[in-house]
N, C-alpha and C positions, 0 to 999 in steps of 0.2 A: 779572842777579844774583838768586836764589834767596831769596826773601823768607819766611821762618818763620814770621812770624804769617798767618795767612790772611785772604785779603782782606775777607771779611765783615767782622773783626773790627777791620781798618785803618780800614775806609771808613766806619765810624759810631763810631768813637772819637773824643771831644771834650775836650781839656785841659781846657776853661772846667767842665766838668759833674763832670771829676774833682774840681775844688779845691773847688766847690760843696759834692760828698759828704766832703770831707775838713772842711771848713768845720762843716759840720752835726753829724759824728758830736765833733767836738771839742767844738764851742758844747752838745751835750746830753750831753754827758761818757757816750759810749757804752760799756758792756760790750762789748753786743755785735752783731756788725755782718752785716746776712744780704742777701746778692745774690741774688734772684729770677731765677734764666736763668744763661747764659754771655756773655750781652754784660753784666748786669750784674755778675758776677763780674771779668770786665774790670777792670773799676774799682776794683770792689773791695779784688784783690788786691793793690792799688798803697798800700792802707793799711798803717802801721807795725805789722808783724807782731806785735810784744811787746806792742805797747797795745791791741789788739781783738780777743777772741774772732770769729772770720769763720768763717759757715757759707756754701757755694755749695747754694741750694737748687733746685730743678727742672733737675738735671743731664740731659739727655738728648743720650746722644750721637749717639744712632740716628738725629737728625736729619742729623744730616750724612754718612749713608755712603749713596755712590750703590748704587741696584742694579743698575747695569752695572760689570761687573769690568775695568775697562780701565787705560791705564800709566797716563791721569790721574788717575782717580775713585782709584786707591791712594796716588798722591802726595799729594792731596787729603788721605786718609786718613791717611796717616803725618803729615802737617803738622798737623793738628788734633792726634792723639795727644799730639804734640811739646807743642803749643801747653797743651793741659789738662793732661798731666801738672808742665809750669812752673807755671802758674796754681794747680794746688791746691797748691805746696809754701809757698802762701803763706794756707791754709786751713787750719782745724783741722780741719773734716769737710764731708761732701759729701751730700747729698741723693737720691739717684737716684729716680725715681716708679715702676720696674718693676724685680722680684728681677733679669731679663734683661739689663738694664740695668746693674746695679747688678754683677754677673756679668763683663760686657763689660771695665766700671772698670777692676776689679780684674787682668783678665788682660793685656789690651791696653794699659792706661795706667797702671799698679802704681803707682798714688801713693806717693811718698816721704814723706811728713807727716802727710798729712790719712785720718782714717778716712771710712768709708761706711756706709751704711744706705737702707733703702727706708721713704719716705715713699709710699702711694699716692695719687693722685690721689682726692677725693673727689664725693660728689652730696648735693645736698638730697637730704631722702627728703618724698615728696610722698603726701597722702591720694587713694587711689582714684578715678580721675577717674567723673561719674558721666554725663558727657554723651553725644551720639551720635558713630561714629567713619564718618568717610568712608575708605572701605578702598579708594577709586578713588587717592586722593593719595597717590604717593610725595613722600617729602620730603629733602634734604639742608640741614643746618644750619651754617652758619658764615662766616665776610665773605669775600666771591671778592678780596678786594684781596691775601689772602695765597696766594701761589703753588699749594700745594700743593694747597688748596682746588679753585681750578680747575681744578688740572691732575685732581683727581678727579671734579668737575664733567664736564669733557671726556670722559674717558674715558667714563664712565658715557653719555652719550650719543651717542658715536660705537659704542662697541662693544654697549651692551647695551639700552639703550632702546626702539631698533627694535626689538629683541626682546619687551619687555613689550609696546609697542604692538600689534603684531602679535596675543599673543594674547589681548591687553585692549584694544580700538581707544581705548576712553572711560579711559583713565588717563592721569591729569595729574602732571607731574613739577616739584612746587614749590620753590624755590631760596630760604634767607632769604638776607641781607645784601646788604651796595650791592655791584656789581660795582666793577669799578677806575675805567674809562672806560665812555661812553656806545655806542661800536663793538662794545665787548663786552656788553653790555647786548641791541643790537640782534642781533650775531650768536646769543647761547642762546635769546632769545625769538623767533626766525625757527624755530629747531625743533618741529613738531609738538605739541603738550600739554604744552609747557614756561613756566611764568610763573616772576616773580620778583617776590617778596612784601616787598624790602626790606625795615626792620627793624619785627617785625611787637609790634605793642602789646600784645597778650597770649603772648608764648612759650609757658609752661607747657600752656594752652590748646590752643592750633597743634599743639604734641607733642604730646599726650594725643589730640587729636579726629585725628591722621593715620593712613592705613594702615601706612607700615612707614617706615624711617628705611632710605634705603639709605647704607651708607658702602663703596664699591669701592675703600679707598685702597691704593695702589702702594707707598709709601716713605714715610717720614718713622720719628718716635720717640715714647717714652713712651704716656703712656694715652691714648686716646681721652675725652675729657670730654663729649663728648657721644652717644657710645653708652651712657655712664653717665646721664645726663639720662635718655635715652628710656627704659632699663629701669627707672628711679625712678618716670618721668611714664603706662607704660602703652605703650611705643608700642613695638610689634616689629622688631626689625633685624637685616637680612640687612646681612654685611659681609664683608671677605677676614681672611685669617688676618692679613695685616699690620695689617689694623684693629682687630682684637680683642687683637695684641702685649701682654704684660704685664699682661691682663688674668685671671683665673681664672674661665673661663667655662665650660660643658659645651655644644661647636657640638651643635645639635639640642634643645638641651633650656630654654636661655634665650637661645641668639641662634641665627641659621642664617649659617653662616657656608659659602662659595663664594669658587673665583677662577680660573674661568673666564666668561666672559662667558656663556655658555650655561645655566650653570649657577648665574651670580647670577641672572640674568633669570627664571628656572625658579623660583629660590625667592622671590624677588616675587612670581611671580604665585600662588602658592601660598597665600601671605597674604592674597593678595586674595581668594580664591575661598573659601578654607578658613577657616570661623569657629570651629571644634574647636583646629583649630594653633596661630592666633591666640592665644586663650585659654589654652593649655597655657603658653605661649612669654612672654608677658606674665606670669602668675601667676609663672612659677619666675624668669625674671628680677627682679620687685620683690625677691623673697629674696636674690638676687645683689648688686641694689644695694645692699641691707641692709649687707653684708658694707665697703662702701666709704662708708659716712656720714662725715658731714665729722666728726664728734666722732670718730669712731676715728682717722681723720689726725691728728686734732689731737693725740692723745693722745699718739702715737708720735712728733710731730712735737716736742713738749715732753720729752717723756723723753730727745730727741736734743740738744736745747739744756742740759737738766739734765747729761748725760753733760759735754759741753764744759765747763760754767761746772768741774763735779768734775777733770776732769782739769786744766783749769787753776792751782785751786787745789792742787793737790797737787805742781803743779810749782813755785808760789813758796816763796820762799826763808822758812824760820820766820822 
């Protein structure tokens, strides 16, 4: 039998956690009620539609579309469609972090209820780092425990690595966060100039003092948060156009973006070598993160709670 909800969303759905959120939003007499994701929209959307303004915030759907076009990865597709367009007829508005995104909504899942907007993803904005920078250390940021992570992890050193090595022998490829298990642990640190820094006690730091941030990702959705980090903190990054997605960047001018393996590896080492590039690439990206500070999110993000509480009002009865 052909099951309509999608398994993700079977498999970590918990009654006990629903009545918990139902419990809470009652006992503090909530307005109004915002699910952070789609698993917690989940839940969300299980509240009495008349009594709670519900916003679904960090909509991304792009997480979930494969990029192999096959019979599955479409069914896949049409079943989430299915699944979010239900879910938001129980929402007054939707979130999305990228205009692409936000785009996507609209054409492929027409919500019947709930409106949209783009919230973007934001960054500290950090002062000037003034220390020295090791332009030997690539670096990649984020916990190998979530999938994708690695699978960019992987990549990156199966296809392109050898590559920097090759014409950087003394380049070191640093990893934060814990891996999942210890096997995988042992298998990235048996490669060549590859450490893994666990979770490192000054971040901002770490950013700031690396050569380049490489992000090689393949798939996933929304903003990258942490190529917004490195352009805040000073640190240069070379990434694929997937990874820069729904971002408003100029490739060449505040990131170097590539997606061929030849061709990411080429602009690493470029970095390395090049302390003019560097410096160009660093400077106009700080003005880039400028553009994504958390207070401009916020603003937008409040103007969209403002909009709901209005529209609400206007619908009760005098």
């Amino acid at each position: 039998m052909l099951q309509l909800t999608p398994r993700y969303f079977r498999l970590i759905y918990q009654p006990a956690l629903f009545e918990q959120i139902r419990q809470v939003a009652e006992a503090r007499r909530a307005d109004v009620v915002i699910a952070y994701e789609m698993a917690a929209g989940d839940y969300v959307s299980r509240l009495d539609d008349d009594r709670y303004i519900k916003i679904l915030d960090g909509c991304e759907p792009f997480a979930f579309r494969s990029p192999v076009e096959t019979i599955r990865s479409q069914a896949r597709i049409w079943k989430f469609k299915r699944f979010l367009r239900q879910m938001l007829d129980h929402f007054d508005a939707y979130l999305a972090v990228s205009d692409s995104e936000l785009r996507w909504i609209r054409r492929e899942v027409a919500p019947r209820r709930a409106w949209g907007c783009t919230v973007p993803n934001g960054t500290d904005i950090f002062s000037p780092y003034a220390g020295g920078v090791d332009r030997s250390r690539v670096i990649y940021t984020g916990s190998l425990t979530y999938r994708a992570n690695l699978e960019t992890v992987d990549y990156f050193l199966s296809e392109i690595w050898p590559l920097v090595r090759t014409a950087q022998p003394g380049a070191r490829f640093v990893v934060t966060g814990q891996p999942p298990d210890p096997e995988t642990a042992r298998r990235l640190q048996s490669v060549p100039g590859v450490f893994l820094a666990g979770l490192v006690s000054d971040y901002e730091d770490f950013v700031s003092s690396s050569g380049v941030l490489a992000v090689p990702l393949l798939r996933g959705g929304g903003t990258r948060i942490k190529v917004l980090e490195a352009f805040a903190l000073g640190c240069p990054v070379v990434a694929t156009s997937k990874a820069v997605e729904g971002l408003t960047v100029s490739p060449g001018h505040d990131v170097l973006v590539a997606d061929t393996p030849a061709e990411f590896a080429a602009a690493v080492v470029s970095l390395m070598s090049g302390a003019g590039l560097r410096h160009n690439l660093v400077d106009n990206a700080r003005s880039t993160a400028a553009r994504y500070s958390w207070t401009r999110a916020q603003d937008t993000f409040v103007q969209a709670v403002d909009r709901c509480l209005e529209q609400r009002a206007f619908l009760q009865p005098a």
